[in-house]
N, C-alpha and C positions, 0 to 999 in steps of 0.2 A: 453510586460510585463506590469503589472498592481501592485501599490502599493494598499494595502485594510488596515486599520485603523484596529488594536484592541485594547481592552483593556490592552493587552502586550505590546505596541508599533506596528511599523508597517511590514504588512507582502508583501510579493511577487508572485503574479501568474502572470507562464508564461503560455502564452495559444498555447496550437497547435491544432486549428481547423479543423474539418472534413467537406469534400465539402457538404456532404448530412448527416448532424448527426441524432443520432436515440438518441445518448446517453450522458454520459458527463460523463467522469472516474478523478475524483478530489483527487490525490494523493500526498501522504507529506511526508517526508524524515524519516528519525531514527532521534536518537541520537547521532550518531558520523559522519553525516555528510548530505551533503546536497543532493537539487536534480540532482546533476553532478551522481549520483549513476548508477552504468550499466543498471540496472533491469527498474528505472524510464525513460533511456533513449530509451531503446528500445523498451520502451511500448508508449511514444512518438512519437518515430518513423516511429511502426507499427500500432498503432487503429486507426487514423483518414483514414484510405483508407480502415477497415471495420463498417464506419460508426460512429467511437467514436469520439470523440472532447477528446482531455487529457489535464485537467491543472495541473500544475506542482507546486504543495504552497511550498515556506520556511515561516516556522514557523517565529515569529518574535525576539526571540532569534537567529537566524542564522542570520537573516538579523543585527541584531546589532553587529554582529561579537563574539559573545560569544562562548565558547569552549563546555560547559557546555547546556544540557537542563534545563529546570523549572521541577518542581514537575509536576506529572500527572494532578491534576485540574488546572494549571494553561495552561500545553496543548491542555486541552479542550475547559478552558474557548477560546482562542482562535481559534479553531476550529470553535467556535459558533458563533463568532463575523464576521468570515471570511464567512458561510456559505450564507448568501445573494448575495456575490458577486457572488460564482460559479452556484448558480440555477439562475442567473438572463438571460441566456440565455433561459429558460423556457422549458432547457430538461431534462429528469431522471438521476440522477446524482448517480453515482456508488461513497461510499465513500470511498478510499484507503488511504495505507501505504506501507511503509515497518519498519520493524523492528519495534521503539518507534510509528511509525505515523501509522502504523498496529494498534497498540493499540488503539491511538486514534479512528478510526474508527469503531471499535468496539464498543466503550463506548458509542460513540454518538450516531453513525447513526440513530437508530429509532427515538432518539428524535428529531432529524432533518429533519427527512422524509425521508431518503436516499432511494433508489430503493435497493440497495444491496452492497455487502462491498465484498473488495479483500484486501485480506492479504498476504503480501509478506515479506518472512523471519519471520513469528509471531513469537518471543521471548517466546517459550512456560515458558521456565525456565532461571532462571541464568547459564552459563556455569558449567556443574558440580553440579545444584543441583537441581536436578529432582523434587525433595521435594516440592522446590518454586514454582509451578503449578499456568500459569495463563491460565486455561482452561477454567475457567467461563466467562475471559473477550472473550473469542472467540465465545462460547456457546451463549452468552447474547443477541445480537443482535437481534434473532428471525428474522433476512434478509435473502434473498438467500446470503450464504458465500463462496468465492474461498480462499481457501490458497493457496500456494504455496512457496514450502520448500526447500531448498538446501539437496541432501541426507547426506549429511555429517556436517548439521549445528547446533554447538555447542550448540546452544540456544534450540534445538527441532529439533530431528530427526522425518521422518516421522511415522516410526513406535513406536514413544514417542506418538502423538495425540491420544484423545479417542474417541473411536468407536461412532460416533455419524452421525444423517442422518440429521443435523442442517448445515451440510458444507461439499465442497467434496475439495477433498485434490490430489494437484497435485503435485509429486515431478522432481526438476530436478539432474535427476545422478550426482554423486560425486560434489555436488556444496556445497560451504562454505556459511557462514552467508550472502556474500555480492556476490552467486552465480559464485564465481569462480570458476573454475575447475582447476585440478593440471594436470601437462605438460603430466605426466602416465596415465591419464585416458583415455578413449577407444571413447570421445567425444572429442572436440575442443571447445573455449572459445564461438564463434559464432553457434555454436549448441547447446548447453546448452542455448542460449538465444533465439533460435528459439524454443523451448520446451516451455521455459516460455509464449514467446508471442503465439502465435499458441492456449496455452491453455486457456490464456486470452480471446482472441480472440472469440474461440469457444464458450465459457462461456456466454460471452456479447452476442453473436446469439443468446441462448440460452434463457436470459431473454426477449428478445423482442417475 
């Protein structure tokens, strides 16, 4: 674990290094919680044995124990601040999220050089209102883009996304905002997350 200085106060990468990296998958939590999140943990678990290194950031609002995020430019601002620390292995660095830190990724990456951005659980909309479309922050990047979407998450279902060949979109069956699946479903909690990683996985091949 590594503390990194920002302009917010201070943040936290945990690193889980790959024996032979190609790459470096740098990902950061929502807004209602941290990186204990399933999705983070089993892309942890699974990318450094195909080649990925994953760091795992809390924001510096988490780490000060706050319940609440900051406004969007203040996320980014430390995003920015943070972004030295994770290329300083001097490998292509894939910029992530989920949920809120989805977003972030999006906003920044090109200005930070990233190789390409995954997004997991992107917040298309507020629960409930279609209306509030944030499809331009996903669009904007101009990166190679993964999403990956729970099919049943409130925030943006898959067939909500617009047809666009700026990002390919993976979804995982009956999974909620935070990729859970319910007891009835025709998957298990541990196959739904092998869908996610799997298509991760492929994806990162994919860019090298």
């Amino acid at each position: 674990m590594e503390t990194v200085s920002t302009r917010s106060g201070d943040a936290r990468v945990t690193w889980h290094p790959a024996p032979h990296p190609t790459l470096l998958l740098a990902a950061s939590h929502g807004a209602g919680g941290g990186i204990e999140a399933r999705d983070l943990q089993a892309l942890a678990a699974t990318l450094p044995a195909h080649g990925v290194t994953v760091a795992l950031v809390e924001q510096p609002w988490r780490v000060a124990g706050k319940k609440l995020a900051p406004a969007p430019k203040t996320l980014d601002a430390a995003w920015h601040d943070l972004w030295p620390a994770l290329t300083r292995p001097g490998l292509p660095v894939i910029a992530a999220g989920r949920s809120a830190g989805a977003r972030v990724a999006c906003r920044t990456a090109a200005d930070l050089g990233a190789a390409a951005v995954l997004a997991l659980s992107f917040p298309l909309h507020p629960p409930g209102r279609p209306e509030k479309s944030r499809a331009a922050e996903l669009l904007g990047s101009g990166l190679p883009t993964l999403v990956v979407q729970g099919g049943n998450d409130p925030f943006g279902r898959p067939a909500e996304f617009p047809d666009s060949t700026r990002y390919t979109l993976v979804e995982v069956p009956y999974g909620d905002h935070g990729f859970a699946v319910p007891k009835r479903a025709p998957l298990d909690q541990d196959e739904a997350l092998a869908t996610l990683t799997a298509a991760v996985a492929a994806w990162t091949r994919s860019l090298g």
